[in-house]
N, CA and C atoms as a LAMMPS dump frame, in Angstrom:
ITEM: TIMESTEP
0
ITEM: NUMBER OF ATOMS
402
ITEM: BOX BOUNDS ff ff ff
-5.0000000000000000e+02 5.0000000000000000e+02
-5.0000000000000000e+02 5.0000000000000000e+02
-5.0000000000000000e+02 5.0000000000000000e+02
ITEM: ATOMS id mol type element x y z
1 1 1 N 276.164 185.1 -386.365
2 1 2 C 277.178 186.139 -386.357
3 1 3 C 276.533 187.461 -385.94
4 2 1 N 277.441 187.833 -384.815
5 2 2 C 276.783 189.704 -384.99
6 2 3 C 277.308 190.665 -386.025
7 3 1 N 276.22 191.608 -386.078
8 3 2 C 277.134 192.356 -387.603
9 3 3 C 278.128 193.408 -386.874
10 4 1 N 278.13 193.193 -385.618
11 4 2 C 279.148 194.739 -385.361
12 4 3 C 280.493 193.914 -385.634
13 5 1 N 280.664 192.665 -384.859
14 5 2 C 281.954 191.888 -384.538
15 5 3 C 282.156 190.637 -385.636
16 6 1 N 281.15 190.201 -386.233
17 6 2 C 281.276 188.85 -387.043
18 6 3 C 281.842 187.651 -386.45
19 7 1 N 281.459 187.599 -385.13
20 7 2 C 281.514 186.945 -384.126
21 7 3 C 280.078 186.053 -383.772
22 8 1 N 280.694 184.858 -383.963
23 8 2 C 279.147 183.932 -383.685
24 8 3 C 278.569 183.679 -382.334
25 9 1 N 277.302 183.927 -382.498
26 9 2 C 276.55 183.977 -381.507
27 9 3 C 276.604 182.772 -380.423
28 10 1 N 277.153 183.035 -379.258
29 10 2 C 277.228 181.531 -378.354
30 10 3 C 276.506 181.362 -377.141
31 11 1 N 274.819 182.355 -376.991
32 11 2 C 274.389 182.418 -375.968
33 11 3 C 274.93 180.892 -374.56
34 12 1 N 274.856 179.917 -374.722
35 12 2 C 275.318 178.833 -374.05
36 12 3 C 276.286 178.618 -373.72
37 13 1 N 277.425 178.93 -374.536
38 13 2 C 278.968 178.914 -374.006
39 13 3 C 278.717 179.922 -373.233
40 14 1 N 278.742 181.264 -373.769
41 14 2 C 278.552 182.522 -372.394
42 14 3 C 277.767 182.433 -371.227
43 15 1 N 277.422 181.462 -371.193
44 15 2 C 276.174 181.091 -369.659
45 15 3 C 277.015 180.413 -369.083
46 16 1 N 277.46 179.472 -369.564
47 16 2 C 278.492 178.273 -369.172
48 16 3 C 279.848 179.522 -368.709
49 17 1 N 280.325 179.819 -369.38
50 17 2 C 281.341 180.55 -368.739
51 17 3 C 281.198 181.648 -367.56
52 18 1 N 279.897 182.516 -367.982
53 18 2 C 279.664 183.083 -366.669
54 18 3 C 279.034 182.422 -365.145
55 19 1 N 278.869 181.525 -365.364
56 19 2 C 278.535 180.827 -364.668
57 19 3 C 279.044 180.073 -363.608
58 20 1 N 280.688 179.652 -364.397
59 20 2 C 281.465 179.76 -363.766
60 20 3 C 281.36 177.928 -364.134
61 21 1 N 280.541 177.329 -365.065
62 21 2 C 280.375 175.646 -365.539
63 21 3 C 281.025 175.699 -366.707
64 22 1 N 281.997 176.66 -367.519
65 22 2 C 283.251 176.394 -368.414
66 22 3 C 284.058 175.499 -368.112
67 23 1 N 284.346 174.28 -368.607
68 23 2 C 285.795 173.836 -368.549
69 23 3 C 286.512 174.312 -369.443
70 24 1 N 287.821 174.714 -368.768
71 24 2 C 288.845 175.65 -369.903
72 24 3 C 289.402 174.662 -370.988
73 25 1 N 289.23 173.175 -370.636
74 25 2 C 289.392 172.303 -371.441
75 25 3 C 288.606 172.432 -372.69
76 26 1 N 287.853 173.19 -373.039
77 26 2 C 286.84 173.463 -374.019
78 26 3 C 287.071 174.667 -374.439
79 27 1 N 288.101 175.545 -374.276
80 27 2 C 288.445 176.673 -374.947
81 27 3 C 288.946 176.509 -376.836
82 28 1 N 289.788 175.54 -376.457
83 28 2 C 290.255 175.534 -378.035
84 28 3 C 289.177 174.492 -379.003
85 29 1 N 288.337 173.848 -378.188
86 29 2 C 286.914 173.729 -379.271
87 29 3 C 286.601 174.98 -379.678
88 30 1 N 286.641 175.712 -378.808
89 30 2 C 285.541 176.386 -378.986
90 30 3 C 285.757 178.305 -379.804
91 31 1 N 287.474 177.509 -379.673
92 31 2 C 288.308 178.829 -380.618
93 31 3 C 288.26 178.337 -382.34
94 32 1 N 288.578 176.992 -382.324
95 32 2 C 288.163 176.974 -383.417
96 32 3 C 287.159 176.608 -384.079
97 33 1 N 285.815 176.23 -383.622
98 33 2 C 284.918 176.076 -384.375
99 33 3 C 283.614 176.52 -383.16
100 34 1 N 283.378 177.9 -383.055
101 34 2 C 282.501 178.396 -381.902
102 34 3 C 280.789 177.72 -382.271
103 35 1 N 281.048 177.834 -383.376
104 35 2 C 278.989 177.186 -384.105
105 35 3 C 279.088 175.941 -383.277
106 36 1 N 280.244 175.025 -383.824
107 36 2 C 280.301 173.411 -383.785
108 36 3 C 279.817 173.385 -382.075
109 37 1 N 280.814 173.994 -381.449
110 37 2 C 281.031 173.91 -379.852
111 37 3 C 279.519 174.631 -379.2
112 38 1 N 279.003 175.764 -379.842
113 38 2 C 277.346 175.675 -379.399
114 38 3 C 276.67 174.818 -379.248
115 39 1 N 276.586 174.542 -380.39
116 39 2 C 275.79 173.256 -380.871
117 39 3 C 276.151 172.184 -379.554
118 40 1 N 277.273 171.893 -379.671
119 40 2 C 277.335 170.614 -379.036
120 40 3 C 277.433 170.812 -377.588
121 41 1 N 277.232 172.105 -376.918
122 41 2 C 277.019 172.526 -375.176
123 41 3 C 275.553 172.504 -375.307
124 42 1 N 274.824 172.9 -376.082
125 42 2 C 273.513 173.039 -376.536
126 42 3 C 272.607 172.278 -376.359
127 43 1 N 273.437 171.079 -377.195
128 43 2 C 272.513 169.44 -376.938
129 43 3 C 272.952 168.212 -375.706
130 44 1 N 273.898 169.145 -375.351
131 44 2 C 274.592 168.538 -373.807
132 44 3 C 273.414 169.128 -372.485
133 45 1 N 273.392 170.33 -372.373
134 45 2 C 272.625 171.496 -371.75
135 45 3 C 270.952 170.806 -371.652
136 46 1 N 270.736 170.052 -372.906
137 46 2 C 269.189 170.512 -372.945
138 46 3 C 268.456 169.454 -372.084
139 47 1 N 268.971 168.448 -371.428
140 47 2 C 268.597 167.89 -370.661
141 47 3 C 268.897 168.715 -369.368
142 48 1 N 269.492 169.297 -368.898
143 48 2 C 269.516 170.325 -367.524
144 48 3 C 268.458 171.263 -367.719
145 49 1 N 268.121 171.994 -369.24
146 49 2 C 267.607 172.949 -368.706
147 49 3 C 265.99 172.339 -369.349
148 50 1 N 265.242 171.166 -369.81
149 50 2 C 264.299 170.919 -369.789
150 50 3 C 263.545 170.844 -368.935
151 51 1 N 264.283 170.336 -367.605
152 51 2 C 263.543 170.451 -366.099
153 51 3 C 262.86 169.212 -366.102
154 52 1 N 262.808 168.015 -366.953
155 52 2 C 263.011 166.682 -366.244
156 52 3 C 263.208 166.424 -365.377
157 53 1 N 264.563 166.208 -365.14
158 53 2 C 264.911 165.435 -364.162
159 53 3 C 265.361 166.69 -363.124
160 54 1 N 265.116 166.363 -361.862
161 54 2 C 265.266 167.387 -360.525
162 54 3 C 266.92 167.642 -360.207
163 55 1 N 266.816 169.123 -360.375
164 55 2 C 268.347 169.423 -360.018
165 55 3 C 269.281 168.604 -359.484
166 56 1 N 268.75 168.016 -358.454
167 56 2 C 269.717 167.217 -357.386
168 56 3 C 270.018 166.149 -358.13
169 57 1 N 269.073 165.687 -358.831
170 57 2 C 269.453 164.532 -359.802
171 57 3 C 270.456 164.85 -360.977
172 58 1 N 270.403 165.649 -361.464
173 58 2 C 271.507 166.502 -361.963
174 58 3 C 272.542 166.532 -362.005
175 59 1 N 272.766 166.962 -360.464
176 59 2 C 274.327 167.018 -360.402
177 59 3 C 274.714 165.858 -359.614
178 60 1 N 273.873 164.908 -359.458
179 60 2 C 274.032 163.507 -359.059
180 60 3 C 274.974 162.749 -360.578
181 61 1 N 273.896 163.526 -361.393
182 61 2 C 274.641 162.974 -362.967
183 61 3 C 276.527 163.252 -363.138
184 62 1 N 276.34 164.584 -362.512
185 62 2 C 277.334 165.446 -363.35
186 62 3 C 278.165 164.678 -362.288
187 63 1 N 278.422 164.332 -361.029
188 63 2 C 279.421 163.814 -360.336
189 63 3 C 279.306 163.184 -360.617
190 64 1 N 279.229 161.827 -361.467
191 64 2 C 279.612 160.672 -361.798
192 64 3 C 280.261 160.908 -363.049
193 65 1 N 279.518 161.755 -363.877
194 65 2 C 280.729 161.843 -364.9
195 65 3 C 282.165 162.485 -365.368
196 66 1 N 282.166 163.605 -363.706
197 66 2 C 283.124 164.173 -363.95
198 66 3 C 284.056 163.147 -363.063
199 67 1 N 283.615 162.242 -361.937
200 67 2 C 283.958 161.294 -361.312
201 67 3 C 285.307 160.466 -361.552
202 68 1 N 284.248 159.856 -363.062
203 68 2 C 284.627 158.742 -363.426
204 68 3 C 286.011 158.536 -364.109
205 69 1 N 286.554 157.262 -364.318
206 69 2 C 287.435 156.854 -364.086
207 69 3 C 287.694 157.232 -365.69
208 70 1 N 287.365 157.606 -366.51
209 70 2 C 287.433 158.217 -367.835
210 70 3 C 287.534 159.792 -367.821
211 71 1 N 287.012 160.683 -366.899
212 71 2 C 286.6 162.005 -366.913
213 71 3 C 288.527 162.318 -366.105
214 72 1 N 287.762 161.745 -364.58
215 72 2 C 288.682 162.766 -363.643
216 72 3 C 288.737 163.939 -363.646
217 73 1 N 287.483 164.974 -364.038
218 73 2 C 287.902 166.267 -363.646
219 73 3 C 287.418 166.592 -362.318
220 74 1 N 288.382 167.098 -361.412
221 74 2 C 288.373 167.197 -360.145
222 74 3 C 287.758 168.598 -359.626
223 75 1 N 287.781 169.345 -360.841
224 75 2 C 287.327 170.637 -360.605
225 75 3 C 285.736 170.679 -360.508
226 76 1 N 284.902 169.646 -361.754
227 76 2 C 283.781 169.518 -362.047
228 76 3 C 282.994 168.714 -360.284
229 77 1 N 283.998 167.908 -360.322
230 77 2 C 283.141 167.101 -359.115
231 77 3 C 283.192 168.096 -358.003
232 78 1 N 283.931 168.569 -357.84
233 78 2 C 283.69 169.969 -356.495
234 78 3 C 282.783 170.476 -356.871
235 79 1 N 282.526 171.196 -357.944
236 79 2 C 281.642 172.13 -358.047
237 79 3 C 280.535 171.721 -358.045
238 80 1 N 280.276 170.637 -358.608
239 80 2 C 278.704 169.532 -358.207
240 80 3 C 278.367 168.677 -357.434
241 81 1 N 279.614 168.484 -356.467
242 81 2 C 279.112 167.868 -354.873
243 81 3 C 279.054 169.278 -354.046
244 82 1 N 279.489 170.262 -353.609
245 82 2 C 279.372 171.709 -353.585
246 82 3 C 277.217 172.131 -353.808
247 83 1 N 277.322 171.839 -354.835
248 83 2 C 275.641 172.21 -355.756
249 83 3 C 274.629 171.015 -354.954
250 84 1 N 274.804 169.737 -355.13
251 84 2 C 274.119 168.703 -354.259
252 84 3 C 274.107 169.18 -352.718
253 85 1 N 274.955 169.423 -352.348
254 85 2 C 275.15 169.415 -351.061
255 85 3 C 274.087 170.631 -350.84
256 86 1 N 274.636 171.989 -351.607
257 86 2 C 273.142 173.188 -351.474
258 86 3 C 271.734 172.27 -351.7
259 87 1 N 271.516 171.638 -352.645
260 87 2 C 270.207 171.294 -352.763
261 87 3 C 270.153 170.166 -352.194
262 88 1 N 270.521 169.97 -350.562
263 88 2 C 269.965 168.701 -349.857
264 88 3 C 270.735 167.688 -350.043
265 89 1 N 271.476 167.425 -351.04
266 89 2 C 271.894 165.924 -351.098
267 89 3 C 273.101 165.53 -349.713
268 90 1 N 273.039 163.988 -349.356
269 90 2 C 273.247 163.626 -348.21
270 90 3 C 274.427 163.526 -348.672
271 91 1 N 275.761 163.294 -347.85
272 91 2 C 276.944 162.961 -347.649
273 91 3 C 276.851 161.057 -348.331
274 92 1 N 275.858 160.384 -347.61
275 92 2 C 276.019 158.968 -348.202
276 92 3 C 275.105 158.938 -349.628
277 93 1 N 274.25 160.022 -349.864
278 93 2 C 273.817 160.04 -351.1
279 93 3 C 274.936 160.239 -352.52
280 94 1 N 275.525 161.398 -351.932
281 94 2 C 276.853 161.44 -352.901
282 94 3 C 277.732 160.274 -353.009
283 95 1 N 278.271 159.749 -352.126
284 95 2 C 279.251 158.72 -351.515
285 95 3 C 278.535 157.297 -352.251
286 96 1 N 277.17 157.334 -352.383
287 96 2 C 276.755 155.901 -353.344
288 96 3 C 276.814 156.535 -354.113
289 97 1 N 276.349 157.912 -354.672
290 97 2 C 277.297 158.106 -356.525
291 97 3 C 278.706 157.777 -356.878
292 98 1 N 279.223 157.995 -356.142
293 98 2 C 280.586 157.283 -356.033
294 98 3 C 280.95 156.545 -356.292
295 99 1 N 280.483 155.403 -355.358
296 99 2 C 280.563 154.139 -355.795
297 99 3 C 280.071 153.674 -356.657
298 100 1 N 278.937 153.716 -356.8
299 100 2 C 278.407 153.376 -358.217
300 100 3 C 278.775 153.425 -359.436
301 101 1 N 279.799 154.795 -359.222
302 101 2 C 281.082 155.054 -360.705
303 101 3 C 281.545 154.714 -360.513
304 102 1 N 282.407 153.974 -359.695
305 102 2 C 283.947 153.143 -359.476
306 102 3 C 283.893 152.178 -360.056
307 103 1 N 282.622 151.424 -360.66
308 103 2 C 282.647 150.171 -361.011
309 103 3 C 283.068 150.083 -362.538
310 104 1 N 283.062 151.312 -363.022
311 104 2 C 283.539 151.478 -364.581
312 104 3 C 285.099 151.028 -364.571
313 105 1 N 285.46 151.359 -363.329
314 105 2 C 287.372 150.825 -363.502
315 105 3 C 287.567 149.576 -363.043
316 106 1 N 286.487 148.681 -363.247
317 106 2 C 286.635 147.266 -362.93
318 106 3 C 286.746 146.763 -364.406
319 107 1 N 286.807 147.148 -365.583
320 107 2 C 287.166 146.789 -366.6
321 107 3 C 288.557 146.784 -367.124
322 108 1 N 289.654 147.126 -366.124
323 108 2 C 290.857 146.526 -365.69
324 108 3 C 290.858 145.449 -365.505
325 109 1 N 290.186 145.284 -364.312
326 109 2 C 290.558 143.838 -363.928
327 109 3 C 289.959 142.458 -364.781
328 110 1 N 288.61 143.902 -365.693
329 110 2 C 287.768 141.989 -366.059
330 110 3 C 288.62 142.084 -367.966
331 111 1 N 289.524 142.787 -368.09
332 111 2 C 290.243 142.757 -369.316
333 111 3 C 291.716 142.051 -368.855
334 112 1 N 292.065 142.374 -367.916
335 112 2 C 293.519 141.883 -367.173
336 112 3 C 293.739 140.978 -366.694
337 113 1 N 292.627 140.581 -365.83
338 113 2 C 292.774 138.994 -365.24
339 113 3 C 293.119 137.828 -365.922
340 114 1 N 292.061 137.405 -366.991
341 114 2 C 291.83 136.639 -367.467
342 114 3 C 293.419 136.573 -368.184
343 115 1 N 293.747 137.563 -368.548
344 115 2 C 295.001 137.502 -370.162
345 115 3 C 296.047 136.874 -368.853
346 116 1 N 296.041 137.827 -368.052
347 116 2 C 296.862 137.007 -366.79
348 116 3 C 297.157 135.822 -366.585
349 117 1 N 295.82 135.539 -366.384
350 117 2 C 295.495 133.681 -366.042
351 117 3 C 295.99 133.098 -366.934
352 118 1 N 295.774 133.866 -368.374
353 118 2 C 296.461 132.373 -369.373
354 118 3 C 297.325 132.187 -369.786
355 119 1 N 298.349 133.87 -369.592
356 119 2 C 299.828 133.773 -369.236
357 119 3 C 299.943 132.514 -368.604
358 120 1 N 299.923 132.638 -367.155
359 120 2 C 300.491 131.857 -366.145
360 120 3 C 300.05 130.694 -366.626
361 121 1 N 299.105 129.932 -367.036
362 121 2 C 298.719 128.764 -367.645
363 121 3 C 299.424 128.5 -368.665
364 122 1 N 299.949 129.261 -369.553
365 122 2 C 300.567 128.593 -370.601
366 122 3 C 302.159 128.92 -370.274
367 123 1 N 302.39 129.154 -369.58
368 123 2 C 303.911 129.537 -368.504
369 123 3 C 304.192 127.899 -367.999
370 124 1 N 303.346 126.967 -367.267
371 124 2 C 303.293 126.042 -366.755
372 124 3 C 303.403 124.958 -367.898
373 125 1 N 303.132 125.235 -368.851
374 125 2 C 303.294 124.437 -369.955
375 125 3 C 304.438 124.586 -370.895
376 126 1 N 304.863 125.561 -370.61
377 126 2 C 306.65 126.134 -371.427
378 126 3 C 307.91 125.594 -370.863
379 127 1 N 308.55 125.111 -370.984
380 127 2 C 309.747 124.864 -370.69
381 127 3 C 310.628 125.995 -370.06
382 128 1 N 311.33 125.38 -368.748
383 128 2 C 311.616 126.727 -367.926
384 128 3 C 312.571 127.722 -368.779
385 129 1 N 313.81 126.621 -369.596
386 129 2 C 314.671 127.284 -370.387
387 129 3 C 314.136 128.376 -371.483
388 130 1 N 312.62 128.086 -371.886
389 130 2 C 311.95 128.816 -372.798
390 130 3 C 311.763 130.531 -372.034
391 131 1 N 310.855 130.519 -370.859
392 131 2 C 310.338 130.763 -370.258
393 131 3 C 311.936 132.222 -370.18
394 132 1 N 312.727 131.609 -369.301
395 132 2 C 313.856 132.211 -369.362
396 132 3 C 314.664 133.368 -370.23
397 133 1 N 314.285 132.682 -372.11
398 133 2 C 314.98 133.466 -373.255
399 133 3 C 314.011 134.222 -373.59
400 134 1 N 313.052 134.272 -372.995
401 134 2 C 311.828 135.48 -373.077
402 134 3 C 312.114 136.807 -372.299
């Protein structure tokens, strides 16, 4: 807390926001519990700013997860194919991050198929009149 405002200290959210890497989707975390929402940009953050892994790899990360078929934020993936693209990354370098996330929405098909299949299998075994009062 500062003592002028009693306002908790969020060096990380304020980087993130000036920065212009806020999702506004994170405003009302972060209205109501500003400590909690540090904390948890904090321990999100600390792999970017340890310097591990190389920028480009980075936002190689961050487009797949803003990518993905769980995320969809469309705003995030601009702004980090945008950032790759400054630091070198190729058009087919991005484009296999891509793909490489698409394969998470194949758990449609490998949850759907099958229940499918045994519909129709046990359809073939029902009586049409049954089949019908369904």
């Amino acid at each position: 807390m500062t003592p002028e405002t009693d306002a908790p200290v969020t060096p990380v959210c304020d980087q993130l926001r000036a920065s212009g890497y806020w999702n506004p989707d994170w405003d009302a975390a972060a209205e109501l519990d500003p400590v909690w929402t540090e904390k948890f940009m904090a321990a999100g953050m600390h792999p970017a700013m340890a310097g591990v892994l190389e920028p480009k790899v980075l936002e190689f990360i961050a487009i797949a997860v803003d990518a993905s078929c769980t995320h969809l934020y469309a705003p995030g993936t601009r702004r980090h194919v945008r950032k790759a693209l400054e630091l070198g990354a190729t058009k087919e370098e991005i484009a296999a991050v891509l793909q490489v996330v698409s394969v998470l929405g194949i758990h449609t098909m490998s949850l759907g198929a099958p229940i499918l299949l045994a519909e129709l299998a046990a359809r073939q075994h029902e009586p049409a009149e049954n089949r019908a009062a369904a």
